[in-house]
C-alpha positions as CSV (number, residue, x, y, z in Angstrom):
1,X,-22.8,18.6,-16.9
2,X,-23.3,15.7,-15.9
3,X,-26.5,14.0,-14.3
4,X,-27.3,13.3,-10.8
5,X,-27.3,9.7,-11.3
6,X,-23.3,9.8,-13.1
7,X,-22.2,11.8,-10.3
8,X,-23.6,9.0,-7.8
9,X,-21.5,6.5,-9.7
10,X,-18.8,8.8,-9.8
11,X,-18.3,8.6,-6.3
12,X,-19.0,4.8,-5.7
13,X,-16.3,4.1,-8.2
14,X,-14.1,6.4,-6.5
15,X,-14.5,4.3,-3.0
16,X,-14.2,1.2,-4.5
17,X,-11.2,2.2,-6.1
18,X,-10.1,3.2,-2.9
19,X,-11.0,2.8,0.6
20,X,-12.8,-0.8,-0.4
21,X,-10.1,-1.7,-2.6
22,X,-7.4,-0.5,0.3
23,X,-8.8,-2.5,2.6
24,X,-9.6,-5.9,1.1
25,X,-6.3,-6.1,-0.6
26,X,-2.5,-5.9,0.4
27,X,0.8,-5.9,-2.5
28,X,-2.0,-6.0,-4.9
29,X,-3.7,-2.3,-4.4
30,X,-0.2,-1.2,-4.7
31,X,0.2,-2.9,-7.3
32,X,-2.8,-0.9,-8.8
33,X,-1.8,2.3,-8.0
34,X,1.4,2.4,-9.6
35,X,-0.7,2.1,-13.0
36,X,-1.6,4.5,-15.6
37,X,-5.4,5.5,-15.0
38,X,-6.7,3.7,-18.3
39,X,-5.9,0.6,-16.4
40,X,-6.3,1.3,-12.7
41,X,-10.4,0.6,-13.4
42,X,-10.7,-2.4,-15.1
43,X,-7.8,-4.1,-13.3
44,X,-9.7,-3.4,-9.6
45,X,-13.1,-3.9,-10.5
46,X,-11.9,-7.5,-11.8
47,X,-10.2,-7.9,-8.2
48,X,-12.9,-6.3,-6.2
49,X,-15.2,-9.0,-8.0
50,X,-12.9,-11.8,-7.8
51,X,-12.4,-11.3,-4.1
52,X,-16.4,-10.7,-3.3
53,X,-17.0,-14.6,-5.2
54,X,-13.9,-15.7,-3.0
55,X,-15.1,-14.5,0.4
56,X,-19.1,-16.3,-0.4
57,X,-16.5,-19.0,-1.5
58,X,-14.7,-19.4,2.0
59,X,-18.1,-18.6,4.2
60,X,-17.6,-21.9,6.2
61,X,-21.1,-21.5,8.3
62,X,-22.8,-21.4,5.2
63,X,-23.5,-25.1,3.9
64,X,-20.9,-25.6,0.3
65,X,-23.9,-27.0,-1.1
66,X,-25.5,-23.0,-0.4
67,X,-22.5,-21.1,-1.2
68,X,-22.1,-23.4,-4.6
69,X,-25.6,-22.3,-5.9
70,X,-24.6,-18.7,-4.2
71,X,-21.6,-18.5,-6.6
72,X,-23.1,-20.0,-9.8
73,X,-25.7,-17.1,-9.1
74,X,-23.1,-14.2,-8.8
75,X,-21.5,-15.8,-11.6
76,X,-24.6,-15.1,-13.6
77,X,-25.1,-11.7,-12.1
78,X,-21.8,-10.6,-13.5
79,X,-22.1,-12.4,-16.9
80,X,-25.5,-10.4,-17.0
81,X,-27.8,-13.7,-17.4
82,X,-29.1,-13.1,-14.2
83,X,-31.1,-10.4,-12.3
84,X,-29.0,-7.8,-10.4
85,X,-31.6,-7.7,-7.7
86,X,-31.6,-11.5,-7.0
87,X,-27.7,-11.5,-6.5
88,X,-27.9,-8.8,-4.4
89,X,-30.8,-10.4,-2.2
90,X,-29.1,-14.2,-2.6
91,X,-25.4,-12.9,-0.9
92,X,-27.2,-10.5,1.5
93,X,-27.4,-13.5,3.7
94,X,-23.2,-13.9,3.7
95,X,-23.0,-10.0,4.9
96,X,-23.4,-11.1,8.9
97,X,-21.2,-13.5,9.0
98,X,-18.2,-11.8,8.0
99,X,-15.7,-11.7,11.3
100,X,-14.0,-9.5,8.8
101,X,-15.0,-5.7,8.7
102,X,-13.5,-4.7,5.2
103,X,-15.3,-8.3,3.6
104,X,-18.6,-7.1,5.2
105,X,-18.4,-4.0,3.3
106,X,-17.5,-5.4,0.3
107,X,-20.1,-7.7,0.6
108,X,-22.3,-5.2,0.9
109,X,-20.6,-3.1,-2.3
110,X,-21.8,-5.5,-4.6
111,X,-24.8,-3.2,-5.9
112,X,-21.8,-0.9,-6.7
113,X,-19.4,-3.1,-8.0
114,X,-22.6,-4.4,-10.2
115,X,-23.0,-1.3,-11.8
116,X,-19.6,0.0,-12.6
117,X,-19.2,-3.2,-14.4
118,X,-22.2,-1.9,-16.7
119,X,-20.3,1.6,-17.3
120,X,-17.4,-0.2,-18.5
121,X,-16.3,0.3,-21.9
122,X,-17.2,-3.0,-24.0
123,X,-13.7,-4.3,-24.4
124,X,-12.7,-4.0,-20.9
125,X,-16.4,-5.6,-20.2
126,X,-16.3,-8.6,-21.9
127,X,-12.6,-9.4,-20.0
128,X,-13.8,-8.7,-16.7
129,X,-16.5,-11.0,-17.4
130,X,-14.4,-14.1,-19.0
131,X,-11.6,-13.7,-16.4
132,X,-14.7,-13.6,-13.5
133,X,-15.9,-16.8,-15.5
134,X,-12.6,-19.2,-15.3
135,X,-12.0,-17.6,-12.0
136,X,-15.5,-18.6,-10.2
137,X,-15.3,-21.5,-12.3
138,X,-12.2,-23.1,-10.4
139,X,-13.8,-21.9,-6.8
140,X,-16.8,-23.7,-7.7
141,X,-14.5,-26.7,-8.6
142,X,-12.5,-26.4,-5.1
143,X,-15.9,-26.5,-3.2
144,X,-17.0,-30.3,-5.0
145,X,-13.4,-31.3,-4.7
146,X,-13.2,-30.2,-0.8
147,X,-16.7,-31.4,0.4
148,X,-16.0,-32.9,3.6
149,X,-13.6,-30.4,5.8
150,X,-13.9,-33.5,8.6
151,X,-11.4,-35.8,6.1
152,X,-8.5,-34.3,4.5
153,X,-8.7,-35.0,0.6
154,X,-6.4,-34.6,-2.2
155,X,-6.6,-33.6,-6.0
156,X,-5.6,-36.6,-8.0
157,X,-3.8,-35.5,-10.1
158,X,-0.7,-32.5,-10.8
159,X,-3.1,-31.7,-14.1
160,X,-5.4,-31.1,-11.7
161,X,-3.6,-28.5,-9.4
162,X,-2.1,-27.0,-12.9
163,X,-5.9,-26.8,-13.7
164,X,-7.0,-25.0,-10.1
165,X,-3.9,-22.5,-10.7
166,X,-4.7,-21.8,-14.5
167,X,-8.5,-21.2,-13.5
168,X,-8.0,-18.8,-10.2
169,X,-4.8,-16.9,-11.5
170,X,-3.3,-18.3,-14.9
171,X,-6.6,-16.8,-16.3
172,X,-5.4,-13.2,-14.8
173,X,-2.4,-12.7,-16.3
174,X,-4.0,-13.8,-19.5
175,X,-6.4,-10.5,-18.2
176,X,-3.8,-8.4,-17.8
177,X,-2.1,-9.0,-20.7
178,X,-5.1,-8.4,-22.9
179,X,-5.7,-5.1,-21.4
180,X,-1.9,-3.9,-21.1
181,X,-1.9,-4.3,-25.0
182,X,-5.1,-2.8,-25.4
183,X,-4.7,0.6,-23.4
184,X,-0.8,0.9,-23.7
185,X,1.2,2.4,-26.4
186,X,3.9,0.2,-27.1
187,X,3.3,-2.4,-24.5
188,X,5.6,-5.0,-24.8
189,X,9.1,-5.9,-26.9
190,X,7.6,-9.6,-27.4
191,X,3.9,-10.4,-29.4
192,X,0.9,-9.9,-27.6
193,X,0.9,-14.3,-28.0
194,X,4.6,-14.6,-26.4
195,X,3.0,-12.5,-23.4
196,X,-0.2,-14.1,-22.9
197,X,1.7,-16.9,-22.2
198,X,4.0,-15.9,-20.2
199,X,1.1,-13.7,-18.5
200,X,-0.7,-17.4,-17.7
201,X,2.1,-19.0,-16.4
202,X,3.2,-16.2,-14.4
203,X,0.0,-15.9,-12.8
204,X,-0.2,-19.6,-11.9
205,X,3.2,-19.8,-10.6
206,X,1.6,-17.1,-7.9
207,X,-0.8,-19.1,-7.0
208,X,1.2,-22.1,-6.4
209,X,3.3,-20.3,-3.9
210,X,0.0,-19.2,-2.2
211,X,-0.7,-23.0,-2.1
212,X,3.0,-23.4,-1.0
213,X,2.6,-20.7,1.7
214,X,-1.0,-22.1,2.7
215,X,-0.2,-25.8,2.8
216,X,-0.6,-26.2,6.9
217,X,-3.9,-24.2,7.2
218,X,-4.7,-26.1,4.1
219,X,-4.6,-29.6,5.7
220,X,-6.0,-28.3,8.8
221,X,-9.1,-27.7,6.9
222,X,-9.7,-31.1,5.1
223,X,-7.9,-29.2,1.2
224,X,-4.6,-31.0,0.0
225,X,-3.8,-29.6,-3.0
226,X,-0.8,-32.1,-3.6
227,X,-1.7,-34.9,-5.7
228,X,-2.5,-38.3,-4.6
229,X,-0.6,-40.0,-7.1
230,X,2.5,-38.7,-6.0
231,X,1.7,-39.0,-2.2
232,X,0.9,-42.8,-2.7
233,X,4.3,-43.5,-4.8
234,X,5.7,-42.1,-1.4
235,X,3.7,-44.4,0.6
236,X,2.1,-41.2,2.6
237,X,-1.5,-40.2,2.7
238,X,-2.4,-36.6,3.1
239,X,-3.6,-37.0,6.7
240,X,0.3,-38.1,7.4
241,X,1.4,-34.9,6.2
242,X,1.3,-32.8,9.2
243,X,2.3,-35.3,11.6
244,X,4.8,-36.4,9.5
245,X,6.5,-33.2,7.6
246,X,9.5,-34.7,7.2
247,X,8.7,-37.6,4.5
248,X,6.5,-34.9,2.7
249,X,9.6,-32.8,2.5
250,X,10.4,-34.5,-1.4
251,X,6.9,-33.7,-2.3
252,X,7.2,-30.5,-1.4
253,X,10.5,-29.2,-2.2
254,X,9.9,-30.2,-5.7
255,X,6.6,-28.0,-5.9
256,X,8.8,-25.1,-4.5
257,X,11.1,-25.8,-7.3
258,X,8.3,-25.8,-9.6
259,X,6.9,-22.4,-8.6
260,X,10.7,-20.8,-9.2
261,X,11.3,-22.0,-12.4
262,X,7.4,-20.5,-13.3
263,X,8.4,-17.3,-11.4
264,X,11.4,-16.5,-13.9
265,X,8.2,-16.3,-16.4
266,X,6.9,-13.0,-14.0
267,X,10.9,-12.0,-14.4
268,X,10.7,-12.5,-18.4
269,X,7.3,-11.2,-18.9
270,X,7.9,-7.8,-16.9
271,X,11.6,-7.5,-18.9
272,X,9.6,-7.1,-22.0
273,X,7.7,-4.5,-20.8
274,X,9.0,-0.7,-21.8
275,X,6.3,1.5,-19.5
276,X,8.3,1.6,-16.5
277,X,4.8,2.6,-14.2
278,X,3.4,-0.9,-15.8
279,X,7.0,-2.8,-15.3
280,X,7.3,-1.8,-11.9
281,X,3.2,-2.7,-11.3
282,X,3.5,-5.8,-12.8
283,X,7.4,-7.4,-11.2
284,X,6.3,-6.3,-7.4
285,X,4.5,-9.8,-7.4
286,X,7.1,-11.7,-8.9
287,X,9.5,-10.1,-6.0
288,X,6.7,-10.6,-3.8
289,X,6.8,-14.3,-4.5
290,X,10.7,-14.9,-4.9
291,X,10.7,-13.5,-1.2
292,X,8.2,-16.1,0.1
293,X,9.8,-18.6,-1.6
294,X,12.8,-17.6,0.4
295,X,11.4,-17.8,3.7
296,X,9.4,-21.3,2.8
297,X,12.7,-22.2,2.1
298,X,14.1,-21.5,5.4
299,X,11.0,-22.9,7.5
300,X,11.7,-25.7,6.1
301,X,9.3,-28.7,7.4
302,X,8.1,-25.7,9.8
303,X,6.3,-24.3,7.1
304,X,3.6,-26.3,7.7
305,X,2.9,-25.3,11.3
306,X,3.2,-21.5,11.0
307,X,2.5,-18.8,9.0
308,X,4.8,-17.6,6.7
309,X,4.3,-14.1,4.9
310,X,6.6,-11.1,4.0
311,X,6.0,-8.3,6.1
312,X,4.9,-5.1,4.8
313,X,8.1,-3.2,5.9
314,X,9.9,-5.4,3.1
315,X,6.9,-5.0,0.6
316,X,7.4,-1.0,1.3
317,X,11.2,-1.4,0.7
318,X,10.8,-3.4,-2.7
319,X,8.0,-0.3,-3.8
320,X,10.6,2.0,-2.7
321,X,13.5,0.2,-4.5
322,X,11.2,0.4,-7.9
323,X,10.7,4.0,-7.4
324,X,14.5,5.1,-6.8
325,X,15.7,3.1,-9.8
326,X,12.4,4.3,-12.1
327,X,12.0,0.2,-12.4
328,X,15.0,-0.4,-14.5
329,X,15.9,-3.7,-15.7
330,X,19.2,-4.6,-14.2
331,X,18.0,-3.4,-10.1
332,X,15.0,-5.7,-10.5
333,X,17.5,-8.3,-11.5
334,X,19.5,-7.8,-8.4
335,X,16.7,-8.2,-6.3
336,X,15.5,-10.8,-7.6
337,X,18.7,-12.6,-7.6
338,X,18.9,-12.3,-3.9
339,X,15.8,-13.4,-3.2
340,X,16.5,-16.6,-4.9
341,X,20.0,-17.5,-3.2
């Protein structure tokens, strides 16, 4: 029988799992449910935690100076070098100022999430906390990089936007990876070393085409994450870039490029995979992202002005397309195919 204290966690986790997880995510908690149950735990607690660090992250009427010690705290909290009460009193403060309902409660879930991570098995433990490392690790880096929202200011560098994708996203499919091998019979066709990397370039390509997707609301808040060096060689700065969409256009279209030919690594990575539940978890992403793509191809220098996202009446057709075909290998071809004329 179990004690009244597992049967209180028992029920937290369940929540989480669900009507937190629901509501702070989108393609992603369907994602989740389409997995076997080994992996349906560690896989949302790591999001659940990545998305509470993001929202102290992006708490605007905080100071960055505040949220940066904020986050290094949390980060400690989770790595278990700091006290669980502290963290809990220390992003407390964040909970009010949440114009989002479901980011206030997760806020305020944090006690929870806390303590699941503690009845975790060791393995899946000691991921969730490296992935939780690089991942607060490269929001930490955005808020020194973006310190003045008043100026718009670009990375230097494309090493350093291959760096911010690695750290908030290359680092999960690495995660995912590790896990799939670990908790799945027969994972994969290629070595656990061929998917890892195909895992963190999968996962990086994602988050350019979120940077791809985001680039207006981006600039409108002082982040550029196009480098300087090749905005210079074009003669543009990046406060020219909305007023002038048209000359970015090059820069642009070739970052597009850049996030296709790293989303055929999603296409590769989820081929190799023989559990159809995990296949069909793991490509709605990728199809996700191919679509985008599509339609920032279409905005063209509109893209900058207007939100662009796939509705969830396509997201529910590409979930319903995985189920009818059992996630074989030659329908997710097709779609992809079409979403990449």
């Amino acid at each position: 029988m179990k004690s009244p204290a597992e049967v209180r966690v028992g029920l937290s986790i369940r929540k989480l799992q669900t009507a937190i997880l629901r509501s702070v995510s989108r393609s992603f908690y369907l994602s989740i449910r389409l997995l076997p149950a080994q992996l349906r735990e560690p896989v949302a607690l790591a999001y659940l935690l990545a998305r509470t660090t993001d929202t102290v992250a992006d708490t605007t009427r905080i100071s960055r100076t505040v949220r940066t010690e904020t986050l290094k705290m949390l980060s400690n909290g989770i790595q278990g070098t700091a006290s669980r009460g502290v963290v809990i009193d220390l992003t407390a403060s964040f909970v009010p100022l949440q114009e989002n309902a479901a980011e206030r409660t997760l806020l305020r879930s944090l006690p929870d999430c806390l303590e699941w991570l503690e009845y975790m098995a060791a393995a899946d433990h000691n991921d969730i906390r490296l992935v939780l490392e690089k991942i607060t690790h490269g929001q930490m880096l955005d808020l020194e990089r973006f310190d003045n929202p008043t100026a718009i200011r670009a990375l230097q560098a494309a090493a350093d936007l291959d760096e911010y994708t690695y750290l908030v996203a290359g680092c999960v499919g690495e995660f995912w990876t590790r896990l799939c091998f670990r908790h799945v019979r027969d994972f994969a066709s290629l070595s656990e070393d061929e998917m890892l990397a195909l895992g963190k370039r999968y996962g990086m390509a994602l988050q350019l085409i979120n940077v791809l997707r985001d680039a207006g609301s981006d600039l409108r808040a002082g982040r550029c994450y196009f480098p300087e060096e090749e905005l210079s060689a074009a003669d543009l700065s990046a406060a020219q870039i909305l007023s002038e969409p048209a000359r970015f256009q090059p820069i642009y279209k070739r970052w597009t490029k850049k996030a296709q030919d790293e989303l055929e690594c999603g296409a590769r990575y989820s081929h190799a995979i023989r559990n159809r539940r995990v296949r069909a978890a793991t490509v709605l992403p990728a199809l996700i992202g191919a679509r985008t793509l599509a339609l920032l191809r279409d905005a063209s220098t509109t893209a900058l002005q207007r939100k662009i996202k796939v509705r969830r009446s396509e997201v529910r057709r590409m979930i319903l397309s995985l189920a009818a075909t059992f996630a074989s290998r030659k329908p997710i071809d097709a779609m992809f195919e079409r979403f990449s004329r």
